[in-house]
C-alpha positions in Angstrom: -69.8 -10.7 29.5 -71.5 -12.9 27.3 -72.3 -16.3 27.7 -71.0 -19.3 24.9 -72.0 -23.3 25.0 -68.3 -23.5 23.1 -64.8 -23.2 24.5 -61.9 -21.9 22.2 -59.6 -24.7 20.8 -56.2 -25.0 22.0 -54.2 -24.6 25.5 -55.9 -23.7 28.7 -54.7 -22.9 32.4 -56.8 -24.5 35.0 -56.1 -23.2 38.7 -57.8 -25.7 41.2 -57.9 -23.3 44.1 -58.3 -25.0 47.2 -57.8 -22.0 49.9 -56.9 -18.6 49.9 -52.8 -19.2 49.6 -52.5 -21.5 46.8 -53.4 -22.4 44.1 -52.9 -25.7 41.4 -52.1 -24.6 37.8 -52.1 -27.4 34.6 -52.5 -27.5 31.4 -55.3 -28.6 29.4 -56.1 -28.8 25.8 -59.3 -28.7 24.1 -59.5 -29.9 20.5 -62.6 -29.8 18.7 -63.0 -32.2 16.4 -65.1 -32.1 12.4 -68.1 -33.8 13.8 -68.4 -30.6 16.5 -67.0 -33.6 19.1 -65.0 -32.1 21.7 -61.5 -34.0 23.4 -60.2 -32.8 26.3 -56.4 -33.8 27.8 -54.8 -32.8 31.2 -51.3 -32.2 30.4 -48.6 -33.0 32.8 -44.9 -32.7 31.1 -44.6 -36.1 28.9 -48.5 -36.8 29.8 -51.5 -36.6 28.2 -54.6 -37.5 29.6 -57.2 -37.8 27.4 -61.2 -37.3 27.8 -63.8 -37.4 25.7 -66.9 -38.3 27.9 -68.8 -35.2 28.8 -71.9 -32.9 28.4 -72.8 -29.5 27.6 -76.6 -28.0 29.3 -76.7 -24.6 28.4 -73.5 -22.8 30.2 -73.1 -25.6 31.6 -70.2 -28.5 31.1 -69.7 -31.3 32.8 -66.7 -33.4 31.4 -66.1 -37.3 33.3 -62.3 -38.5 34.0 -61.7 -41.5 32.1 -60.8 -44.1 35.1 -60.9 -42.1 38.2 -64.3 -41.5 40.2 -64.2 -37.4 39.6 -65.2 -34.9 37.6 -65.8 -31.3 36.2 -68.5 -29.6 36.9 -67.8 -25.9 35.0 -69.3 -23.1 33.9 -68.3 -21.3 30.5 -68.0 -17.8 30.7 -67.0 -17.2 27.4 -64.9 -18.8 24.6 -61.9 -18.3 26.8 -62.8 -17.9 30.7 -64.7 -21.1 32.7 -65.1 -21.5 36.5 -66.7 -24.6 38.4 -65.4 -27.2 40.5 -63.5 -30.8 40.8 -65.5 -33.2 42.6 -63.7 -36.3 43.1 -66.1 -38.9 44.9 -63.2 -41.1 45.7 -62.7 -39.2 48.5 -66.4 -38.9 49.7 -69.7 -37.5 48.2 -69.0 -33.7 48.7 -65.2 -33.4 48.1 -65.0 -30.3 45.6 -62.2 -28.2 44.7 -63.0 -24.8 42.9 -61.5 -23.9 39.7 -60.8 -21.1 37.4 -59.6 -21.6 33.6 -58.7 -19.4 30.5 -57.1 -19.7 27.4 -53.3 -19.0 27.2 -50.3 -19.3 26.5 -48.2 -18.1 29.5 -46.2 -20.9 31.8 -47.6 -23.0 34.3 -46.6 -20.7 36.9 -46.4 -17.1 35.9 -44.6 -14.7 37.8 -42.4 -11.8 36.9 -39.1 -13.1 35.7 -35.9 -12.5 37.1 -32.6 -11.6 36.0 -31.0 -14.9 37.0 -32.8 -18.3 37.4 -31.0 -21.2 39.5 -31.0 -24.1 37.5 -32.5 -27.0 39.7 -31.8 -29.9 37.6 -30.0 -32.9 39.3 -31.1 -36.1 41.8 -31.7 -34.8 45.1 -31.7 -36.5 48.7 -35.3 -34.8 49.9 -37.1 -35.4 53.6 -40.7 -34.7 53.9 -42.2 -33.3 57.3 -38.8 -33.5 58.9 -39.3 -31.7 62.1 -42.7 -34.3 62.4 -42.8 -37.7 60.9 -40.2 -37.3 58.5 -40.1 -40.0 55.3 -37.6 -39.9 52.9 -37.7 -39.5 48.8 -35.3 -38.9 45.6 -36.0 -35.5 43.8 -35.5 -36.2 39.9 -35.6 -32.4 38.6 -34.5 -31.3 35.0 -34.7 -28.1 33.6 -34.7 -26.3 30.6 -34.4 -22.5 30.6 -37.0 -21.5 33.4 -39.6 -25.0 32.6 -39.1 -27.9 34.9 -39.9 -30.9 35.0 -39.2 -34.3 36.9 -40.9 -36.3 39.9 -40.4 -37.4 43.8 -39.4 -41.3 43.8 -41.0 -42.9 47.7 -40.9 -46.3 48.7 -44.5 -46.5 47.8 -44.1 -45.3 44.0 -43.4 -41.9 42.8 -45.3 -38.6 42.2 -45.9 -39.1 38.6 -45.3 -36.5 35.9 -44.9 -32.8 37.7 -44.3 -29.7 35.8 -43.6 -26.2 36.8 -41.5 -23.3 36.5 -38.1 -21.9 38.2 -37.8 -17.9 39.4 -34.6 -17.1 40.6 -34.4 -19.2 43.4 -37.5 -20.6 44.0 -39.1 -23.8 42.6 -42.7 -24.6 41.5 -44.0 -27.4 40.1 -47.7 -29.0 40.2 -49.6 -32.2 38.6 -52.9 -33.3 38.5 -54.3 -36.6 37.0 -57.7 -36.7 38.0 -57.3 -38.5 41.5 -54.2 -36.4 42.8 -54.1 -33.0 43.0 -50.1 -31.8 44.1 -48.2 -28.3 44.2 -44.7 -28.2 45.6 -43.2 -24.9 46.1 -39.1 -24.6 47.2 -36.6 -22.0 47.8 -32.7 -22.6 47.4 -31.1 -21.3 49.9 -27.3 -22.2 50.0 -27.2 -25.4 48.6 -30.7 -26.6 50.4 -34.0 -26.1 49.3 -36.5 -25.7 51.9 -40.1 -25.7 50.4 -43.7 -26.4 50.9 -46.1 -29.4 49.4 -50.0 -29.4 49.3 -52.5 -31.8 48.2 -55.9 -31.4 47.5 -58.1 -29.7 49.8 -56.5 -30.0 53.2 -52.7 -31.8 53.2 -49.8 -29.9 53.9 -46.1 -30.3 55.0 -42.8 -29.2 54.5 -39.9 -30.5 52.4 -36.4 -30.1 52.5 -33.7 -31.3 49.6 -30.0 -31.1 48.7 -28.4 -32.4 45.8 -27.2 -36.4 46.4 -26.5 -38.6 43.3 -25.5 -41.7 45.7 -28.7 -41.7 48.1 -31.1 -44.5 47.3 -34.3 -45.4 49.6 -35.0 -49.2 50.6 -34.9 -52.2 48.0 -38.3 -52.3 47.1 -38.5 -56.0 47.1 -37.1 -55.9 50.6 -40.1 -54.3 52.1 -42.9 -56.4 51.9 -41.3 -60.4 53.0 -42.6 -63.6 53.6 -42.5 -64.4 56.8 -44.4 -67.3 57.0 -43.6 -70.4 54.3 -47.5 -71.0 53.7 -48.3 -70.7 50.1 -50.2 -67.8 48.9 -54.0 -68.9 48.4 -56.9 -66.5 48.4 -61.2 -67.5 47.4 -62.4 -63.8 46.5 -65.1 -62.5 43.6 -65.4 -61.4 40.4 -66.8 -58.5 39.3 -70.2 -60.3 38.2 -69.6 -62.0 41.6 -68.8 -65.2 41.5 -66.3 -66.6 43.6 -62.7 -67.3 41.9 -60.2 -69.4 44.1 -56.3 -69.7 43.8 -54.4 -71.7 43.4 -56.6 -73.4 41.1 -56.2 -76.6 38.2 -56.3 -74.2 35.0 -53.0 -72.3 36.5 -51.2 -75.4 37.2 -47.3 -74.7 35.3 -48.3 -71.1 35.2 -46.6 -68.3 36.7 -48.9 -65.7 38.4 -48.0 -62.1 39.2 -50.7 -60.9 41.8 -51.2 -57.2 41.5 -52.4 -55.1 44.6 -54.2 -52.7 43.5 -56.8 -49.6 43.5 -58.6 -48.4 40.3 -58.4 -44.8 42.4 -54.5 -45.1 42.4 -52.4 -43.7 39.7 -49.6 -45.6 40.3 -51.7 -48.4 39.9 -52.9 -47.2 36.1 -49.7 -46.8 35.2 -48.5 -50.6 36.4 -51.9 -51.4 35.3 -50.6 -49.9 31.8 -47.1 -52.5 31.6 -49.0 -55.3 32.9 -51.3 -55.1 29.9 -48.0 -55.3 27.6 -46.4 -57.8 29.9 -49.6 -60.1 29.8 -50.0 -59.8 26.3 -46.6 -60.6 25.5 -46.0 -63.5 27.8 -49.5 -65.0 28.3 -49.4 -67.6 25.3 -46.2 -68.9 27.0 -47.4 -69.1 30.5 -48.0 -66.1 32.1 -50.9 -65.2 34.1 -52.0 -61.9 35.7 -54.6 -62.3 38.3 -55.8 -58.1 40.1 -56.9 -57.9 43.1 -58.6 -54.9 43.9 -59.2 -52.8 46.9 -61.7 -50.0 46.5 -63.1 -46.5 47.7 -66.9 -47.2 47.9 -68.3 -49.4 50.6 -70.9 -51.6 48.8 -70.0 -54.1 46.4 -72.2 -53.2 43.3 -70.4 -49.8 43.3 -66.5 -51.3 43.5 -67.8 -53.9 41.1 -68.7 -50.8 38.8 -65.5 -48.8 39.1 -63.4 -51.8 38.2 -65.5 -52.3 35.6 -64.7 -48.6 33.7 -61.0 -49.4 34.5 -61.4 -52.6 32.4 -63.0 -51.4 29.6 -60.6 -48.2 29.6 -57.3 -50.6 29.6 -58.9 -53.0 28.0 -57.7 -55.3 30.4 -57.7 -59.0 29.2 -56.4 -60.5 32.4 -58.4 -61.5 35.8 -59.7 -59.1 38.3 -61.3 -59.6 41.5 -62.7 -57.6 44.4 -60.3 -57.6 47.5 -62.6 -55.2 50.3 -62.4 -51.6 50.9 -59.4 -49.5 49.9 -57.5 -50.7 53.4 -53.7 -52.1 53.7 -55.1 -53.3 57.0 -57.8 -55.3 54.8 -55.1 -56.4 51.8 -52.3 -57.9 54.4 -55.5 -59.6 56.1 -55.8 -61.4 52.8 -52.1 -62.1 52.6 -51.1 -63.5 56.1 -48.0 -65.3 54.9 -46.4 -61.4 54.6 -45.3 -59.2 57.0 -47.6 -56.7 55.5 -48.9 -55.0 52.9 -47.6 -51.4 52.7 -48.5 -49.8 49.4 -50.8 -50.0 46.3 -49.8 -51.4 44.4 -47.9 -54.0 45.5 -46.9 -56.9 43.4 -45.9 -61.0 44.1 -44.5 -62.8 41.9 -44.8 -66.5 41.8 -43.5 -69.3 40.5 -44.8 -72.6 38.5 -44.4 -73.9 42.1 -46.6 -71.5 43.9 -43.6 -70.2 45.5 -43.0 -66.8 45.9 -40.0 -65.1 43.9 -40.4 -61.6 44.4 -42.3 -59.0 46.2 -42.5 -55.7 44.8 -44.2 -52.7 46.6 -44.8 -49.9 45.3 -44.1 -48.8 41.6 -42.0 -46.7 39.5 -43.8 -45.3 36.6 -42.7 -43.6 33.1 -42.4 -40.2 34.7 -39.2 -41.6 37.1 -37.5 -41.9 33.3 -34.5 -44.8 33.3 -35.9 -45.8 36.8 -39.1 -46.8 35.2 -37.0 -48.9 32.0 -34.4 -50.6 34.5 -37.7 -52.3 36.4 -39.0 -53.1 33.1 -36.0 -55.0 32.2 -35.8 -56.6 35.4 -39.5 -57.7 35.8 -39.1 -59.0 31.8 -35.9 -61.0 32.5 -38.0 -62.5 35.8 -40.6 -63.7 33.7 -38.5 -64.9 31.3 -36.8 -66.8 33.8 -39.6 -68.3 35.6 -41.3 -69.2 32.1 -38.0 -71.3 31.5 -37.4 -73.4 34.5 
């Protein structure tokens, strides 16, 4: 077969293969623009990520995720067949994935179809490793002919945009966003479906899920508390290092929302993503947003630099500073009027006061649909509130 520096324009199927029983299908597009410039995206349902950082030596491509400490390492084949690998260096130095890709234009999951497919749309009532250390979740599935789409909701945020396929009665979907890499496999039987879910190179459990419009998990501003009524007050650095200290004069008749947070989190990028709209909607009235990050790579310099990329991809405008390493443990440390801190992110929300008015852990984002808008509306009519009193 003949080798080519060029890949064909238009839809691809990656397969990240992590073992010998599964494999992690999605989309991605290559577009190649007048100047020769190539753009990448990772399609996920709704989602597009786009990249356009990368380089071509000989065969060889090497294409850099916007925010996320990972990237391709591939080999082109030909116009329309590439192999390689994901590293992803958030979770250590020689975390690799293999991969195979070609051009196409068959599903996500291709299998032989059946005569009959069970439609799998509807809100489900879904326990993760239930004969272990079970956790509970809500299944949002909708379908359209044999293409599904939807997410898991947890009390720590939600499993962003998945996408798959429905065979008679079995379920497949998968996403992948640079930082997570998720298949979830399910097979109705009755009116349960009992299924599989992997991630990355080594996780695995079982799910089970039956339809349940009325179950709800926990309140997520119930789950994080103050229990003690000191103020919140932290003294922690920038990323050029120097030390930033709250509360401070220049926030005095400001409200604050401190955001918990990990640039190697994807719910993170997409609060990350609303708080840029929220701070530059609200900031010339009295809002202030103040990040405080807790990251993957032990030194400083390196954290410093991640945060950094995040910046300039969001073009963040508000404050960010350096918590420690990517620990809960380390976060509640910080925190010690709270019971603990359970998630990233987690957000507080304080008042002109320096009281605290809410607590939210976790988060929601645009792939949990009317989920995602209700919390918008709530966190806007909070602010709005706060800004007035």
């Amino acid at each position: 077969m003949a080798q080519s520096n060029t890949l064909e324009e238009g839809r691809w199927k990656i397969k990240l293969i992590p073992n010998d029983s599964i494999s992690i299908p999605f989309y991605f597009d290559v577009k190649i623009e007048e100047n020769q410039k190539l753009i990448f995206a990772i399609v996920n349902g709704d989602e597009n990520i786009e990249i356009n950082s990368y380089k071509i030596i000989d065969d060889s491509l090497y294409i850099y995720l916007p925010v996320f400490n990972s990237e391709f390492h591939i080999q082109i084949l030909d116009g329309y067949n590439i192999c390689g690998k994901w590293m992803n260096y958030a979770k250590g130095e020689n975390y690799a994935i293999p991969l195979v890709g070609y051009k196409t234009k068959e599903d996500r999951f291709s299998f032989k179809e059946t005569k009959k497919n069970i439609n799998f749309t509807g809100n489900y009532e879904v326990v993760f490793s239930p004969q272990e250390d079970p956790w509970k979740a809500v299944g949002l599935f909708h379908q359209k002919k044999n293409r599904i789409t939807g997410t898991f909701l947890t009390e720590t945020g939600d499993y962003r945009f998945l996408e798959g396929n429905a065979y008679g009665n079995e379920i497949f979907l998968s996403c992948f966003d640079g930082s997570h890499a998720f298949v979830f496999t399910g097979k109705m039987i009755g009116d349960t479906i009992y299924g599989d879910f992997y991630s990355g190179n080594h996780y695995h459990t079982d799910w089970i899920a039956s339809k349940n419009t009325q179950f709800k998990l926990r309140d997520p501003d119930s789950i994080t508390v103050q229990t003690h009524k000191s103020d919140i007050a932290f003294e922690l650095p920038d990323l050029d290092s120097n030390l930033y200290q709250f509360p401070n004069s220049k926030l005095n008749g400001k409200i604050l929302i401190v955001q918990i947070m990990g640039s190697w989190c994807p719910n993170c990028m997409d609060e990350t993503k609303f708080y840029k709209e929220l701070y530059a909607k609200y900031k010339d009235q009295g809002l202030e947003i103040i990040a405080i990050a807790f990251e993957t790579p032990k030194d400083f310099t390196s954290k410093a630099r991640m945060l950094k990329k995040l910046k300039n991809h969001f073009d963040i405008q508000y404050k960010i500073l350096v918590g420690g390493d990517a620990s809960k443990k380390i976060a509640s440390d910080i925190f010690p009027s709270l019971n603990s801190i359970v998630s990233f992110p987690t957000s507080i929300f304080i008042d002109k006061n320096n009281k605290i008015r809410r607590i939210h852990t976790g988060f929601n984002g645009p792939g949990t649909n009317k989920h995602y808008k209700e919390y918008v509306d709530k966190t806007m009519r909070l602010i709005e509130e706060m800004l007035k009193e």
